[in-house]
RODO-2510 file (C-alpha; in nm, 4 decimals, decimal comma):
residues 474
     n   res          X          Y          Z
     1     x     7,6248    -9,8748     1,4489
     2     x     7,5851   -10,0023     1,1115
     3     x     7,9438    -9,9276     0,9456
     4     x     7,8172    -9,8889     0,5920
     5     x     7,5714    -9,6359     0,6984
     6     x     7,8408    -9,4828     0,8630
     7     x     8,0463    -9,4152     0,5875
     8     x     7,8056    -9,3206     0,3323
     9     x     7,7491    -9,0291     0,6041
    10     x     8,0947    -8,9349     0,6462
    11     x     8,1592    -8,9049     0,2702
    12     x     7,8464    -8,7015     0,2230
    13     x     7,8862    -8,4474     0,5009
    14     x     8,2674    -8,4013     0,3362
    15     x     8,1148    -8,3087     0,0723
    16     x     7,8995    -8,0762     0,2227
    17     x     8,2007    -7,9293     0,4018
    18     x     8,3858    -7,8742     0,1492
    19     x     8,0923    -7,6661    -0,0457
    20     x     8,1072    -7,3711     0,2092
    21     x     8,5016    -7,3599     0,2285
    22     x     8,5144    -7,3631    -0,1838
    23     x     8,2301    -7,0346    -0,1830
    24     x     8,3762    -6,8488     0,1422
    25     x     8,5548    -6,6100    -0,0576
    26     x     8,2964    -6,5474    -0,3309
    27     x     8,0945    -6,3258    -0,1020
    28     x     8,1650    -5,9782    -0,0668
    29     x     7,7676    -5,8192     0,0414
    30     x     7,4834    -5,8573     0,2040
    31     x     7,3358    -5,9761    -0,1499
    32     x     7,6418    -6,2077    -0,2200
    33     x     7,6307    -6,3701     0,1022
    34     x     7,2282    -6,4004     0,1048
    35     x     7,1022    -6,3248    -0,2263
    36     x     7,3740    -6,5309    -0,4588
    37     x     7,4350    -6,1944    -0,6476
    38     x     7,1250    -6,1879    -0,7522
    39     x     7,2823    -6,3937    -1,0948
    40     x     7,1076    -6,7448    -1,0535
    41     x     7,0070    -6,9088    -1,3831
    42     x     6,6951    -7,0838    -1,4738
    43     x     6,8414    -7,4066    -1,3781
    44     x     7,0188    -7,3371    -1,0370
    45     x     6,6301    -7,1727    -0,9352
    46     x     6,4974    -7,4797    -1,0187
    47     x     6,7349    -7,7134    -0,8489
    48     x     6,7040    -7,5004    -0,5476
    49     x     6,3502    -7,4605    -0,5240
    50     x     6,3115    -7,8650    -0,5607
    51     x     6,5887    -7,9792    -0,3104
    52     x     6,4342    -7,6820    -0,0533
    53     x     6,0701    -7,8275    -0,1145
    54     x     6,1207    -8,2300    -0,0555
    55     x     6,2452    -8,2225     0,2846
    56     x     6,1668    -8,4487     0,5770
    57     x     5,7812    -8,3774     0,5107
    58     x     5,7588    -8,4181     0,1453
    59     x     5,9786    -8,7626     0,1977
    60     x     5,9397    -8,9364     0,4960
    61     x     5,6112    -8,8120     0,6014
    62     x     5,4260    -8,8064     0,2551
    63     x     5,5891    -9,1815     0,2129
    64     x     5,3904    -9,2869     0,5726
    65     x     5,1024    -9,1234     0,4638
    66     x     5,0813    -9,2648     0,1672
    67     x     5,1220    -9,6120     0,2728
    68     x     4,8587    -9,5699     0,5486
    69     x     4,5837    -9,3540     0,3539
    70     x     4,6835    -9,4080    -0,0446
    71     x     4,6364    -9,1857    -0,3356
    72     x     4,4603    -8,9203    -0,1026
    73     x     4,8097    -8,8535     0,0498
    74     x     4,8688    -8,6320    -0,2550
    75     x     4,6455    -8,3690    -0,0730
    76     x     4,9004    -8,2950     0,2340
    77     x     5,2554    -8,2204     0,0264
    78     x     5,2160    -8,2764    -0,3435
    79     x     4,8920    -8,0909    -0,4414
    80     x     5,0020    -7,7707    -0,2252
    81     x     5,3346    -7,7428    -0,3865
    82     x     5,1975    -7,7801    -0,7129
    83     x     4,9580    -7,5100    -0,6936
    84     x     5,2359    -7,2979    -0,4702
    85     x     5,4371    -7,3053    -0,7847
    86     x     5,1835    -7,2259    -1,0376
    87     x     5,0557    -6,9120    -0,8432
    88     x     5,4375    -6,7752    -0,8240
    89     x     5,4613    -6,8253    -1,1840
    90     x     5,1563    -6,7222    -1,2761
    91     x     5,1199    -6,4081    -1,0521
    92     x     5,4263    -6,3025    -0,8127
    93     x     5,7090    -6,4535    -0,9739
    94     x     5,7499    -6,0394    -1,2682
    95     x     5,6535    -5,8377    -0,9221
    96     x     5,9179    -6,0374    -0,7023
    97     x     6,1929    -6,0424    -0,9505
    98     x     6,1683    -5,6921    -1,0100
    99     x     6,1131    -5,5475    -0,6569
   100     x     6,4733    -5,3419    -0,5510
   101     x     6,4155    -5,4180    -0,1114
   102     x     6,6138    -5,7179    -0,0535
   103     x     6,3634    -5,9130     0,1773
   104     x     5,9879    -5,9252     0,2532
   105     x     6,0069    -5,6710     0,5701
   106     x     6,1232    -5,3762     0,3372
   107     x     5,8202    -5,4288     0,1243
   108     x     5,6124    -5,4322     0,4264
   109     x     5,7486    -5,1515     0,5467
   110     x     5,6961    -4,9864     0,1910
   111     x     5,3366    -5,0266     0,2482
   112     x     5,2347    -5,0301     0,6315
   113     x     5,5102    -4,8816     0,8214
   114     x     5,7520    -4,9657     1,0535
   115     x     5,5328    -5,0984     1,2856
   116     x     5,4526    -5,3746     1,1177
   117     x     5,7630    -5,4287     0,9225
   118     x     5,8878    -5,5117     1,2625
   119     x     5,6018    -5,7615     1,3897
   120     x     5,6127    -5,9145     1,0197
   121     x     6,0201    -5,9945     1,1201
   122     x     5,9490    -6,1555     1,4101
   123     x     5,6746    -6,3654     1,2543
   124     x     5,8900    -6,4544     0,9355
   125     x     6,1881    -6,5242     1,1682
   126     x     5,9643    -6,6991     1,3930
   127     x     5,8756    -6,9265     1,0974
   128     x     6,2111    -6,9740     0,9910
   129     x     6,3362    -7,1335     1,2963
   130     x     6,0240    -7,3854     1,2975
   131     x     6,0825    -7,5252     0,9975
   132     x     6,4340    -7,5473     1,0685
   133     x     6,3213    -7,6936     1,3928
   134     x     6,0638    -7,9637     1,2060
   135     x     6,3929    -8,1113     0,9576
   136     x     6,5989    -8,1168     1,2972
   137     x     6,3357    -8,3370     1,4459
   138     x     6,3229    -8,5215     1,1204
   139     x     6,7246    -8,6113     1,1063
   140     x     6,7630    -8,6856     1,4923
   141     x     6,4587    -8,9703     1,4717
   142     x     6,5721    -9,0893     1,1161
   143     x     6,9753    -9,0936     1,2025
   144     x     6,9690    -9,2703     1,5254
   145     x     6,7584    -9,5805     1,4124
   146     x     7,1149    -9,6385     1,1727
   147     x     7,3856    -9,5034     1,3490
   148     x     7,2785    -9,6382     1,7102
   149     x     7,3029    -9,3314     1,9042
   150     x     7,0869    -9,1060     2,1069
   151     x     6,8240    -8,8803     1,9266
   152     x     7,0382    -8,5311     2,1261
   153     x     7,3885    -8,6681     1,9230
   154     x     7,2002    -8,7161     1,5902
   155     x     7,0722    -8,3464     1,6225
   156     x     7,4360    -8,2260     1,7341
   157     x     7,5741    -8,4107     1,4011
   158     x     7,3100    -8,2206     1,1982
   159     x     7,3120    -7,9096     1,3000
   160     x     7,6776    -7,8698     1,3403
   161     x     7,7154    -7,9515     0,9637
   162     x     7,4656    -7,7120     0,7953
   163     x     7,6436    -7,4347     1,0140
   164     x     7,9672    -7,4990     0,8911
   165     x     7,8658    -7,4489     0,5367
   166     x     7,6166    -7,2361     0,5489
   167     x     7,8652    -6,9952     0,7916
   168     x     8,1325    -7,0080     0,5167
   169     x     7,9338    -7,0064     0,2088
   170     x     7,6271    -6,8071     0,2757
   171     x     7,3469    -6,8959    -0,0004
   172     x     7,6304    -6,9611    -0,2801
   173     x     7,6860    -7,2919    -0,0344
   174     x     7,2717    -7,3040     0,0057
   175     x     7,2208    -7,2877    -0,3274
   176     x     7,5089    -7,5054    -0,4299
   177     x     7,4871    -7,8036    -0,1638
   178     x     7,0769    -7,8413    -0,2821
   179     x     7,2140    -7,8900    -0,6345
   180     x     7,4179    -8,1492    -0,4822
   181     x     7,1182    -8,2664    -0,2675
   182     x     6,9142    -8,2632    -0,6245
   183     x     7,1114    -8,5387    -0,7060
   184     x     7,1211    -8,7610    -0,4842
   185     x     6,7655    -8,7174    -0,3503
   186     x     6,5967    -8,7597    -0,7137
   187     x     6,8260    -9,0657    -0,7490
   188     x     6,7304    -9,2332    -0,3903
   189     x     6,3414    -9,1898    -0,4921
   190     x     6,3493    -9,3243    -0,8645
   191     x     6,5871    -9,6388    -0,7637
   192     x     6,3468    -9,7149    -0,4253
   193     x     6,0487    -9,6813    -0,6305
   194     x     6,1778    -9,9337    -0,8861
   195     x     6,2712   -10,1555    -0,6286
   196     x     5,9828   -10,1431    -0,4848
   197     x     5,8224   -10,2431    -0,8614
   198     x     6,0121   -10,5456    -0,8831
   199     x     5,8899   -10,6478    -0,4944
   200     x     5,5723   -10,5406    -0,4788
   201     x     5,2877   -10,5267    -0,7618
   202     x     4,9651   -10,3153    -0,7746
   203     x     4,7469   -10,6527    -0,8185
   204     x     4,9847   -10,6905    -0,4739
   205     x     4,8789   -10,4003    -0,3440
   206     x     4,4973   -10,4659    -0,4142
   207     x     4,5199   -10,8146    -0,1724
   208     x     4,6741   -10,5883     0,0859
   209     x     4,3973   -10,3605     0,0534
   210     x     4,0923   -10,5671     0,1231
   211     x     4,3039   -10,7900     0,3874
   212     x     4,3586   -10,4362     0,5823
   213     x     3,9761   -10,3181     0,4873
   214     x     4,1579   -10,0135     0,3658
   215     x     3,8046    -9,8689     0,1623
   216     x     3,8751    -9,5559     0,0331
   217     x     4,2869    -9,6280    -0,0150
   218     x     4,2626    -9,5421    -0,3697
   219     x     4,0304    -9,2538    -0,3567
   220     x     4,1607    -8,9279    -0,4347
   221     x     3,9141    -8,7247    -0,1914
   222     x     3,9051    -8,9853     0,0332
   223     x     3,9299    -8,7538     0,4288
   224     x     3,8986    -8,4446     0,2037
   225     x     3,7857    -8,2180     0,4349
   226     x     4,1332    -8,2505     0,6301
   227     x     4,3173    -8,2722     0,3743
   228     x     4,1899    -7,9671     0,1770
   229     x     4,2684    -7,7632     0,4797
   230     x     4,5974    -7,9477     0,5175
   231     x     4,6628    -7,8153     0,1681
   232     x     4,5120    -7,4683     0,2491
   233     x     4,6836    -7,4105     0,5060
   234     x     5,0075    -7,5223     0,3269
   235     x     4,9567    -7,2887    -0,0187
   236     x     4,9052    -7,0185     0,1590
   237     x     5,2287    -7,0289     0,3928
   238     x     5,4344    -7,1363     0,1254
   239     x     5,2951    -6,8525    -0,0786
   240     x     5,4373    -6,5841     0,1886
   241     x     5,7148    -6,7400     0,2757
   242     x     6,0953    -6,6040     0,2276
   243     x     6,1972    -6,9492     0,0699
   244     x     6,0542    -6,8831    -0,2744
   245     x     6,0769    -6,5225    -0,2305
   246     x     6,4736    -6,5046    -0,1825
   247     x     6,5264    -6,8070    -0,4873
   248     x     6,3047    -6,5621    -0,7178
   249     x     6,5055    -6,2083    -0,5690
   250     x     6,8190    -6,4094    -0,6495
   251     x     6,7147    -6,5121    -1,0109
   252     x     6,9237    -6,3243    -1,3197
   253     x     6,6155    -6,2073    -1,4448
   254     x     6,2276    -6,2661    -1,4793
   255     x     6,2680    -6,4904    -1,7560
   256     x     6,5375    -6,7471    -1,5423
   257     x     6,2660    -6,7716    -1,2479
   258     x     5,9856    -6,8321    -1,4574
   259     x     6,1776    -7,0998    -1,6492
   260     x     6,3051    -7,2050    -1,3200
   261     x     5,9725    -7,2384    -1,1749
   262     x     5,8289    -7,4319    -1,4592
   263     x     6,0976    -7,6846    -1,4715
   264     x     6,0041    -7,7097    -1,0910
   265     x     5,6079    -7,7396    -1,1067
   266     x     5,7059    -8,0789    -1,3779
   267     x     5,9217    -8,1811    -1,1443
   268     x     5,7553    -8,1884    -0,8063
   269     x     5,4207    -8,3557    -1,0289
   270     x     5,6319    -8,6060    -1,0878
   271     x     5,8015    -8,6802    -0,7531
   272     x     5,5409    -8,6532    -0,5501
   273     x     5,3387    -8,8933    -0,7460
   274     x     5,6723    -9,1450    -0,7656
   275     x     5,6685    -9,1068    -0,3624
   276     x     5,3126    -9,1411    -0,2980
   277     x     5,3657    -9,4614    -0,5475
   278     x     5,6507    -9,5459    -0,2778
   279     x     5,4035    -9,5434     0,0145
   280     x     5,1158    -9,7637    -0,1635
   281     x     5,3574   -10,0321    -0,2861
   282     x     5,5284   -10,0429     0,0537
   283     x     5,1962   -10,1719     0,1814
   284     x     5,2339   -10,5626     0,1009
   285     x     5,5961   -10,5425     0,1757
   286     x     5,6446   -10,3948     0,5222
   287     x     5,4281   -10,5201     0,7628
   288     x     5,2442   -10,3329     0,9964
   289     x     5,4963   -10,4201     1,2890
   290     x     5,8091   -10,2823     1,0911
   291     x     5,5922    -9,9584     1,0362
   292     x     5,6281    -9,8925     1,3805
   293     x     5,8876    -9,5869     1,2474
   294     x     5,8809    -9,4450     0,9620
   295     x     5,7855    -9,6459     0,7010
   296     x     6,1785    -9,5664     0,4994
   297     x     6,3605    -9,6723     0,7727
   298     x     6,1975   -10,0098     0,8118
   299     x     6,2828   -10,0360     0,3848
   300     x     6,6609    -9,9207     0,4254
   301     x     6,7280   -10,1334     0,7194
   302     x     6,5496   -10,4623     0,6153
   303     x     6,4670   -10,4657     0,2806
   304     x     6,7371   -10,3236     0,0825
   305     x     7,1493   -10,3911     0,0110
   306     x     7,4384   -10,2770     0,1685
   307     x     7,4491   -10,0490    -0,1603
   308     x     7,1074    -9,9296    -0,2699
   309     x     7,0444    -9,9109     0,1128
   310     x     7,3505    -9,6576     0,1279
   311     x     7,1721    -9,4613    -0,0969
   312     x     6,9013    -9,4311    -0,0085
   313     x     7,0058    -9,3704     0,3408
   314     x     7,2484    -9,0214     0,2154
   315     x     6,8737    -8,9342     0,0155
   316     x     6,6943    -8,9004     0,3142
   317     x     6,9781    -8,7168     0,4788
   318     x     6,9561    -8,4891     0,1774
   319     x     6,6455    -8,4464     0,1432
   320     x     6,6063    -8,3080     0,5486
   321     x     6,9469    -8,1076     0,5374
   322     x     6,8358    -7,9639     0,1822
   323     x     6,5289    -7,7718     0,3724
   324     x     6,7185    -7,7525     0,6976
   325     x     6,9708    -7,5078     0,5608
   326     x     6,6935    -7,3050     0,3469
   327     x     6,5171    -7,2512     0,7150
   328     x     6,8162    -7,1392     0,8593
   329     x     6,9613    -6,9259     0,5830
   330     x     6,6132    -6,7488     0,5188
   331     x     6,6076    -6,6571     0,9120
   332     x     6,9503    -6,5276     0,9374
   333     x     6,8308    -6,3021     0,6461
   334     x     6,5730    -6,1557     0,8348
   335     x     6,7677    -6,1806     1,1466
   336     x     7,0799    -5,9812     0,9769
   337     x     6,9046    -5,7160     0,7870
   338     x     6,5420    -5,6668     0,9285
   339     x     6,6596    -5,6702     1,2824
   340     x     7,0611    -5,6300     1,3611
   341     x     7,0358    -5,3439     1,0501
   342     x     6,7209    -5,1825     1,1752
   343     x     6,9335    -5,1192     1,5161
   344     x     7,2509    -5,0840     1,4082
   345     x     7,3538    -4,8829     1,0513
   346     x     7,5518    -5,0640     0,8196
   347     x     7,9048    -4,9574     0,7955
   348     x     8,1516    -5,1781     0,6197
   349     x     8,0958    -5,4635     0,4242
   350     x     8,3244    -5,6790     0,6083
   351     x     8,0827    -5,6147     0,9627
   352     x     7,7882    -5,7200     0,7002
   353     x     7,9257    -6,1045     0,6532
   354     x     8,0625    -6,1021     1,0003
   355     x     7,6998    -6,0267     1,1413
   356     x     7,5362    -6,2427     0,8892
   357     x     7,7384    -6,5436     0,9885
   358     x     7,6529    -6,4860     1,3971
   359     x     7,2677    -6,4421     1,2651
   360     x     7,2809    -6,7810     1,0593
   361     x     7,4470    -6,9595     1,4104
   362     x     7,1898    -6,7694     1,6209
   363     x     6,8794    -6,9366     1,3975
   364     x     7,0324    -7,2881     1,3556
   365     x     7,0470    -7,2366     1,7286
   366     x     6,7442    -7,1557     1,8444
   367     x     6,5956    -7,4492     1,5996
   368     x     6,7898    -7,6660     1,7733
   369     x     6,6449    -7,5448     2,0915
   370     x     6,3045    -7,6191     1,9504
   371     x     6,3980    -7,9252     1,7865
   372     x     6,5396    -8,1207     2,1664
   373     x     6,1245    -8,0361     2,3161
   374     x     5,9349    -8,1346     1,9745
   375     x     5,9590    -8,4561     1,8335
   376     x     5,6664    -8,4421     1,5594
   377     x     5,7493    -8,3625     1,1730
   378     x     5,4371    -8,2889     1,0466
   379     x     5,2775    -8,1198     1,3587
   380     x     5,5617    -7,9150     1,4035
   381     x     5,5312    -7,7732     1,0618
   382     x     5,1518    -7,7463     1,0477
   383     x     5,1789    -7,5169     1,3936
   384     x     5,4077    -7,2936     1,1899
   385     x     5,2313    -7,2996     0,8484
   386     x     4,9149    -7,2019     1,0237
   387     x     5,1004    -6,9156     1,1657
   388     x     5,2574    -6,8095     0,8281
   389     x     4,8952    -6,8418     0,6758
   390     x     4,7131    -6,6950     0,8818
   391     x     4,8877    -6,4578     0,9620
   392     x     5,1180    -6,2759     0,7224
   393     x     4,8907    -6,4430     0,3699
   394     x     4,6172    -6,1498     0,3532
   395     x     4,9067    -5,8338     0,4043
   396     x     5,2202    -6,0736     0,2621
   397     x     5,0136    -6,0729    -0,1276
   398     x     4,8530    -5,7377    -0,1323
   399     x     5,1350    -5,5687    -0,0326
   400     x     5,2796    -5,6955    -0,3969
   401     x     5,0029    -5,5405    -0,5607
   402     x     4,9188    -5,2297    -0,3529
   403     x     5,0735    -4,8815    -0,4337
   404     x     4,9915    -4,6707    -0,1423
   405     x     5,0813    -4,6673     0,2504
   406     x     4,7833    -4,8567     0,4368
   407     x     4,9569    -4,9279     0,8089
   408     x     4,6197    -4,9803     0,9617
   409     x     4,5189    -5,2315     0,7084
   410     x     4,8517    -5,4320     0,7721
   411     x     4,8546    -5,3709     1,1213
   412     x     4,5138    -5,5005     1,2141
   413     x     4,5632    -5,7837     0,9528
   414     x     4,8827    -5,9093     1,1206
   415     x     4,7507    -5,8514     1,5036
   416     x     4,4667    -6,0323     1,4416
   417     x     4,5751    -6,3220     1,2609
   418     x     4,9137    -6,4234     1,4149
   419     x     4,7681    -6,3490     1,7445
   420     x     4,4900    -6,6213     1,6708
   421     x     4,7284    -6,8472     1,5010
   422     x     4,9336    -6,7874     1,7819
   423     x     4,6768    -6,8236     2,0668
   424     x     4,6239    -7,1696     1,9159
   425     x     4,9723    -7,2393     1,8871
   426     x     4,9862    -7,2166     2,3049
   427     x     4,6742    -7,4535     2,3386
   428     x     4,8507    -7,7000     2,1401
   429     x     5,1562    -7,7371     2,3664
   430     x     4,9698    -7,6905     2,6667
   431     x     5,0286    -7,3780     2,7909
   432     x     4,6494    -7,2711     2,7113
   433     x     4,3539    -7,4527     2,8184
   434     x     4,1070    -7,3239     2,5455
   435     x     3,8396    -7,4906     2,3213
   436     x     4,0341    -7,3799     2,0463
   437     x     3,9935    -7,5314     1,6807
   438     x     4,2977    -7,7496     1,6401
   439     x     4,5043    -7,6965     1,2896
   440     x     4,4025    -7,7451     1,0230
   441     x     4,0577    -7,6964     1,1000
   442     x     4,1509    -7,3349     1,2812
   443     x     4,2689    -7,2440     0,9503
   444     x     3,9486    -7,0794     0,8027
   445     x     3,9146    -6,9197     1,1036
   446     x     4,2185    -6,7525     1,1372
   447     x     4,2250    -6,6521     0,7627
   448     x     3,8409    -6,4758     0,8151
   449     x     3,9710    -6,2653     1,0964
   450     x     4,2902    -6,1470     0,8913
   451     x     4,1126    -6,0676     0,6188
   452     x     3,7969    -5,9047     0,8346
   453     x     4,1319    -5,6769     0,9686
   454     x     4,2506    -5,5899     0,6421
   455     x     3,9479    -5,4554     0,5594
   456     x     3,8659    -5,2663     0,8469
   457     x     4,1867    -5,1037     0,8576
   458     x     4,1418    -4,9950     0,4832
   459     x     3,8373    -4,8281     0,6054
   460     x     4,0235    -4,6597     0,8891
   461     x     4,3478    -4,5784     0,6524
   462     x     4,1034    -4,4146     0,3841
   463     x     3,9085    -4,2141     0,6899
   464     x     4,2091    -4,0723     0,7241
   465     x     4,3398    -3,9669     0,4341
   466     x     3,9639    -3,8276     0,3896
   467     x     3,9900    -3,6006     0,6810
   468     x     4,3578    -3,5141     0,6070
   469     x     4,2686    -3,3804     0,2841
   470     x     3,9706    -3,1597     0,4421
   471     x     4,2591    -3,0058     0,6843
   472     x     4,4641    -2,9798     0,3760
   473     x     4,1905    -2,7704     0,2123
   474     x     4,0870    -2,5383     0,4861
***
């Protein structure tokens, strides 16, 4: 075990501690303990929303990408959350803010029925635990390369962390410990990138290039067709999921998340490009043999000083606990209210936080569950993107829009599409032996049928209402 690495873990995860036990007794609600109050300014939304989006996918993924494929890595993580961010501002970010149901269930329920308010829990919840699950998988493979200790222990150290403060604190802590994340994360990727300057030039880069035969490395829509469904499928997940939702619910106004939500589309255009600029230059400086892992670890543990090495070391660790809370704070949401509270009536504040704190170790459970059988980042979250996408994107935006009940529309849309997503999600362990299109290239697919539901069931939902009004009459 590396004893500097050690450390720099130690006196980061204090740190973390000692967020939830500062915000335990600012929470009184449901809203206080998942919602912040609802009284987030512009610039907590936007430290929050960054810190939530880089996680072990934005960072140690997008970094391996990048240095095998080049400037078309943009496609998978950076191009996505740039356009994810634009269409909440743009479009969803007034209707959000302003919407009185605390999460996305009550608005389904609003406008298809219980039915489906329940299935849409389940899926959201469902969701929730797989990312969780993905930044799980993420810190055990990243922690034990340093601290020289079985992949099970590095989970254990992980997990048992981001409970303790997200148990005490609720989303004060969440919210709080990704401004802290913020930090250290943006400061871990501008000092490696300069590093990386001084080591390795683009004329560097170039030789590299041609000795490797890399052809397309510096075309944009180089592999496009994978990588515009990679980004499909991403958008629309990340469009429906509670992530955004909750930081935008939890804004002081309309005007803090749209302000929030600009400073975080400049932001993530810049990051994403400085991380993607990681990748490329780490292509003449780690060879292909030290690539073996992730292409980070090789740089921390060769390349760089006991001190920038530190660093960037607690970034990483940021950077995966930053979305590994979010995914378990966003399930225990929908856990605590659109499940426990749809049993059992609310009664006493005091049974609220006590519920919502056995919901939050419930999810971070069951993620770690997920995260000891799955070892792979990326696929991991693709599986549960595609099931977010296809199968909660057609009902999850028109219900924002829509003013009247349509519960076969939302029914048939939800059916159809998480039971394809999920059908595929089966083949791909295993369990199914189907010639099923493998994500992202189900994607289209998936999306055609929901949509091909929606539609039908607005047919069936105005039928109805035709012939009810013909009773009405006679």
């Amino acid at each position: 075990m590396a004893l500097n690495y050690f450390l720099f873990l130690v006196a980061y995860l204090v740190i973390l501690l000692g967020v939830g036990v500062v915000f335990t007794k600012r929470m009184s609600s449901l809203e206080d303990f998942f919602l912040a109050s609802r009284d987030l300014s512009a610039s907590w939304i936007f430290l929050t929303l960054v810190a939530s989006w880089i996680g072990a996918t934005s960072f140690l993924v997008s970094v391996d990408l990048a240095y095998q494929e080049g400037v078309s890595s943009l496609w998978v993580m950076g191009v996505p959350a740039l356009l994810t961010v634009l269409i909440f501002y743009l479009f969803l970010a007034r209707p959000i803010r302003k919407l009185s149901t605390l999460t996305l269930p009550d608005l389904v329920e609003l406008r298809y029925g219980r039915t489906v308010r329940h299935l849409a829990s389940v899926l959201i919840i469902w969701y929730m635990i797989l990312l969780a699950s993905s930044q799980m998988v993420a810190l055990g493979n990243f922690l034990q390369v340093f601290l020289d200790t079985s992949y099970f222990s590095c989970l254990v150290i992980g997990i048992v962390v981001v409970l303790i403060y997200s148990v005490l604190g609720g989303f004060f802590s969440v919210v709080f410990t990704d401004g802290i994340q913020f930090f250290f994360l943006f400061g871990g990727i501008i000092g490696l990138f300069f590093f990386l300057l001084r080591s390795s030039t683009f004329q560097d880069v170039s030789q590299a290039v041609q000795t490797f035969g890399k052809l397309e490395y510096f075309s944009f829509f180089a592999h496009f067709k994978t990588n515009s469904l990679i980004a499909l499928s991403f958008v629309l997940a990340w469009v429906v999921s509670p992530i955004a939702w909750q930081r935008i619910q939890a804004a002081r106004s309309v005007k803090s998340a749209r302000q929030g939500l600009v400073a975080t589309s400049i932001t993530l255009f810049l990051i994403y490009g400085i991380i993607v600029g990681i990748g490329i230059l780490s292509l003449p400086f780690v060879s292909l043999e030290e690539a073996g892992g992730p292409v980070l670890s090789a740089i921390i543990a060769t390349k760089t000083g006991k001190i920038l090495g530190g660093i960037l070391f607690v970034a990483v660790v940021a950077a995966i606990m930053s979305t590994m809370d979010t995914g378990v704070n966003a399930g225990a949401m929908s856990m605590t209210h659109d499940v426990y509270f749809q049993l059992f009536p609310r009664k006493r504040d005091g049974h609220v936080l006590l519920v919502s704190r056995i919901s939050t170790f419930i999810v971070a459970a069951l993620a770690f569950l997920v995260a000891t059988q799955f070892q792979s980042i990326l696929k991991t979250l693709g599986l549960a993107s595609e099931i977010m996408a296809v199968g909660f994107f057609i009902p999850g935006v028109s219900m924002v829009f829509l003013k009247k009940k349509w519960p076969s529309a939302g029914f048939l849309s939800l059916v159809l599409g998480s039971g394809f997503a999920l059908i595929g999600f089966f083949c791909e362990i295993g369990i199914l032996a189907l010639r099923w299109p493998a994500w992202p290239f189900s994607v289209p697919y998936g999306i055609a049928l929901s949509l091909v539901g929606f539609l039908l069931g607005m047919l069936i939902d105005k039928s109805f209402r035709a012939k009810s009004r013909v009773f009405l009459i006679f």
